[in-house]
C-alpha positions in Angstrom: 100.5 86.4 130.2 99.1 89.4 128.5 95.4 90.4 129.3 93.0 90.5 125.7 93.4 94.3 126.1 97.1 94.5 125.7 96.9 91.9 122.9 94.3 93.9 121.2 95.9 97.2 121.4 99.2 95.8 120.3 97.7 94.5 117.5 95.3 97.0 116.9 92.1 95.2 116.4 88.8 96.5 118.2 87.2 94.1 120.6 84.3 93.8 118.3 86.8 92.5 115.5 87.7 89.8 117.9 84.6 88.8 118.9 83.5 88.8 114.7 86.5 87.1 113.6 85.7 84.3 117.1 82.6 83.9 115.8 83.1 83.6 111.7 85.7 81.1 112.8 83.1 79.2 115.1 80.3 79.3 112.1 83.0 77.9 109.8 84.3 75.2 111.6 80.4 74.2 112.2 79.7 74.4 109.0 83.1 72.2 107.8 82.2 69.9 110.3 78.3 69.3 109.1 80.3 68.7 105.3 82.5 66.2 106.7 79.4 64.1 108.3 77.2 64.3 105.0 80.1 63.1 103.1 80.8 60.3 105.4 77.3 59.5 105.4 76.5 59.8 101.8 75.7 56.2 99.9 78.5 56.8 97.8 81.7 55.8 98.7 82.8 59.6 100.9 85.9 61.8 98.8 88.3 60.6 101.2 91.1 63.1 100.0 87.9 66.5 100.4 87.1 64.9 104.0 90.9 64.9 104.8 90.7 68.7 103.5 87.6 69.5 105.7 89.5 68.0 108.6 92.7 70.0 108.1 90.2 73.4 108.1 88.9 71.9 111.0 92.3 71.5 113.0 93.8 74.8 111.4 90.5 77.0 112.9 90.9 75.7 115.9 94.0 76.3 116.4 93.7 79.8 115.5 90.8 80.0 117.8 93.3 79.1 120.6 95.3 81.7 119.8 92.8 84.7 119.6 92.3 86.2 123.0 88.0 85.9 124.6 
């Protein structure tokens, strides 16, 4: 398996990039996941279909968070 280096210089992003784009993806999914819990506690009956969407954000940031080298 490639070290973050390699992967970096292949793909040409600076380690300060990576550790920017980590962390905007960490603030988002925090953020998406503080929506989902005030919709689901909300008096109203919750959006099911916008919680769904939150949830799909959710799954699809931290999948790319896998993916990006620490």
């Amino acid at each position: 398996m490639p070290s973050s280096h390699n992967i970096s210089r292949h793909i040409n992003i600076s380690e300060a990039e990576i550790r920017a784009l980590r962390l905007r993806l960490q603030t988002e999914i925090t953020w998406l996941s503080r929506q989902v819990e005030d919709l689901q506690g909300a008096d109203d009956a919750p959006d099911l279909s916008l919680v769904q969407t939150y949830r799909e954000m959710i799954f699809s940031r931290r999948a790319l968070l896998g993916r990006i080298p620490r």
